[in-house]
N, C-alpha and C positions, 0 to 999 in steps of 0.2 A: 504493500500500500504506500501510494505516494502523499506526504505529510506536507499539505499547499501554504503554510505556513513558514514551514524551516524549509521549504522545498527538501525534504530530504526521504530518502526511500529505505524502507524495512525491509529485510534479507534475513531470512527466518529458516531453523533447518541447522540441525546439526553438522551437517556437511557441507552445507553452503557458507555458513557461517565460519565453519574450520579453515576454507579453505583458503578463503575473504582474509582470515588473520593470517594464514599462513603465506599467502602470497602478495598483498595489498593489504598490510595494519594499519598503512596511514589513513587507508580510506576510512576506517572506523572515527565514527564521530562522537557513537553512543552506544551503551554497551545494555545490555537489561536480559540478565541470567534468571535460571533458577538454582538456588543454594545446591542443590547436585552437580552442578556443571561448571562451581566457580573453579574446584581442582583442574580442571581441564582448558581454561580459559585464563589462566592465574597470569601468563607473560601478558596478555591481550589487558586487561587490566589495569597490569603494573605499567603498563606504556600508557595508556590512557591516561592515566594518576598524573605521568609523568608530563602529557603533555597538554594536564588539565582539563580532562577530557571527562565524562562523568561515565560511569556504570554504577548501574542496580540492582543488587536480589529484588525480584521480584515474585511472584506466587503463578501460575496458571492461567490466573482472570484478568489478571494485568499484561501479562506477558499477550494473551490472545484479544485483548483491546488495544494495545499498541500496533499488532501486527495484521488486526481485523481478520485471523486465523487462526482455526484450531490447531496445527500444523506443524507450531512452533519449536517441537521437540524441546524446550525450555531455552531456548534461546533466539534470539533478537538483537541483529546488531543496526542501527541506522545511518548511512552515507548518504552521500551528497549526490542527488538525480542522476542519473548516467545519463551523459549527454553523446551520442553517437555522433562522430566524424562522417563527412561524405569523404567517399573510395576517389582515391586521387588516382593520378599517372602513374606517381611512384611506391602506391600501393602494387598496384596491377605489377609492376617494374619485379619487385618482389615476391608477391604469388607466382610468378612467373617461374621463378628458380627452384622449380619443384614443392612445391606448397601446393596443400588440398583445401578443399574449404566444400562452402553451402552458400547459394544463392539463393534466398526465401522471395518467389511472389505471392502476396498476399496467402499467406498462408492462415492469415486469419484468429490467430487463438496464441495465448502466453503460454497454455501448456507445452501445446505442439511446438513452439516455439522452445521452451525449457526442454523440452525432451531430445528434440537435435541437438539441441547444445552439448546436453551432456555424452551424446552419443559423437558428436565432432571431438570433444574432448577424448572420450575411451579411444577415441580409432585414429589420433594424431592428426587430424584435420585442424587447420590453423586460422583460417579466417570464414566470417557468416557476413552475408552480406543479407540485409533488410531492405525493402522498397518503402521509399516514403508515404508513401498512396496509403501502406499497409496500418492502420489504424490501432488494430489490436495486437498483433505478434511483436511488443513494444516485452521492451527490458521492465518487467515486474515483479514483485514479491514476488508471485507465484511461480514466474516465470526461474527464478533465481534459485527460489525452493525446488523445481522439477529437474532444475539442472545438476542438481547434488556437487555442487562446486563445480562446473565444467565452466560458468561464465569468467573462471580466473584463469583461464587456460586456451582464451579463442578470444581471435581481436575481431570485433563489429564494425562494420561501412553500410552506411547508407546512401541510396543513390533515388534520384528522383523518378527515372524510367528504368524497369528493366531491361526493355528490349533495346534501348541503345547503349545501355552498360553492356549489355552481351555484345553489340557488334563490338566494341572495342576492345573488348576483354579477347573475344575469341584470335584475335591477332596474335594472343602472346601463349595462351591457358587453350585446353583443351576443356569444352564447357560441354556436358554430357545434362540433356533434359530426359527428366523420369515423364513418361506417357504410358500410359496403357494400353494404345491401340499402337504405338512404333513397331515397328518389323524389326528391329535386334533387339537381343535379351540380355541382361541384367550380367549374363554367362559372358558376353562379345567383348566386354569393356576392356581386359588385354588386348586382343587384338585392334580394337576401337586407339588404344594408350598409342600401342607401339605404330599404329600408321601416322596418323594425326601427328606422333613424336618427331616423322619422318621430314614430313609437309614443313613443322617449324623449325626445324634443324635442332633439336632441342635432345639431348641425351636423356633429360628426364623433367619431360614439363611440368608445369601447375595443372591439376584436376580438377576444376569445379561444377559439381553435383547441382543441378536447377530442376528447384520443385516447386510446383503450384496448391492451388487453395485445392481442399479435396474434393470438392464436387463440380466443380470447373477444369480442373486440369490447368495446364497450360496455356494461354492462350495464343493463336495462328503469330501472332507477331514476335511475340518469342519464342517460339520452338523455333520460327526461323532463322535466327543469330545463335543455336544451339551448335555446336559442331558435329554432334548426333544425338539420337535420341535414343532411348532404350527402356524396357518393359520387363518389368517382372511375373514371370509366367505363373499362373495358377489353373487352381482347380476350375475357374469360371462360374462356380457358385455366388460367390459376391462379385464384385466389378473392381475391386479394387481394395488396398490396405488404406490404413491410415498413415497421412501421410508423414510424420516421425519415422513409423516403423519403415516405408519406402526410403526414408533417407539414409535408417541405419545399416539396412540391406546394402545400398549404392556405399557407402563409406567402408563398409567390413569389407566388400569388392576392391574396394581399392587399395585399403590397408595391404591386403592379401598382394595386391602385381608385385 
């Protein structure tokens, strides 16, 4: 939950919050424990103290009115709005040098959202790119909490259009869209790597994985700046996964080349 007062945003979750101190302390503003969890949180604290910075035991009912979440696993820490960067040149410059990532169009939801993060986090994928357009799949509590710390471990860019972030992306990055109805499979993406590899002169390019909202898909103007597209085969009983679990499918693919 975003606090429009302090502008400042609740990060709730045992693991979110672990990981937030273990890798970004200074982002900690504010620190609101429950007396089980002060052993585990004692350096996070002591640095607070040290930089004047307040924490609380707090109970349950307070810890889940702060965070506006049952969720909280007895901790709550609060930082300062995450404000996302637009994806520059010299990002692309850099994903380019073998770097994976996630390009989210409207994907619509902070879980689904939390959920690829932490799954670009487990599979070594380095950067998420978000679409401005995209209203809800926005950095939140909940968003933060589903990631189980993976938001300390992936850089974010936002860009205002996707389809022309793809054309230019694809000059440098090998940009593979998930579809349901494409003619190669989920299986092709070595082979999809190593040609494409060929084309940019590239010994081991950047991979980025583009997925759409789920009941839309993709739409015609960005699958066309894709440099292919690919589908996960199933039984045909539903039409499709959710699309998290589609991203984490394409990212274990890639982990794997």
């Amino acid at each position: 939950m975003l606090n429009k007062l302090t502008e400042e945003l609740a990060v709730c979750g045992y693991n979110a919050v672990a990981a937030l101190a273990e890798c970004h302390p200074e982002k900690i503003n504010r620190l609101f424990l429950r007396e089980d969890r002060l052993k585990q949180f004692t350096g996070v604290c002591k640095s607070l103290a040290e930089r004047r910075r307040p924490y609380k035991i707090c109970e349950d009912g307070e810890l889940e009115r702060i965070c506006k979440s049952g969720h909280h696993q007895g901790i709550v820490a609060m930082i300062e709005e995450p404000l996302v960067a637009w994806a520059m040149p010299e990002d692309i410059d850099a994903w380019a040098r073998g770097k994976n990532g996630l390009i989210l169009h409207s994907v619509g939801n902070d879980h689904n959202l939390g959920a690829m993060v932490r799954s670009a986090a487990f599979f070594d994928a380095h950067f998420v790119v978000i679409s401005n357009a995209d209203t809800e799949a926005r950095l939140t509590t909940s968003a933060y909490r589903v990631a189980e710390g993976g938001m300390e471990h992936v850089t974010f860019r936002r860009v205002k259009s996707t389809a022309n972030f793809l054309k230019a992306l694809s000059k440098q990055l090998i940009t593979i869209g998930a579809d349901t109805r494409a003619r190669l499979r989920i299986r092709d993406l070595r082979a999809i790597v190593r040609e494409k590899a060929a084309v940019l002169g590239a010994e081991k390019p950047g991979v980025a994985i583009v997925v759409g909202n789920e009941e839309t898909g993709l739409p015609p103007e960005v699958q066309e700046h894709c440099t292919a597209l690919a589908r996960i085969p199933g039984t045909g009983n539903i039409e499709s996964l959710n699309v998290a679990q589609a991203a984490t499918l394409f990212l274990h693919e890639l982990f794997e080349l």
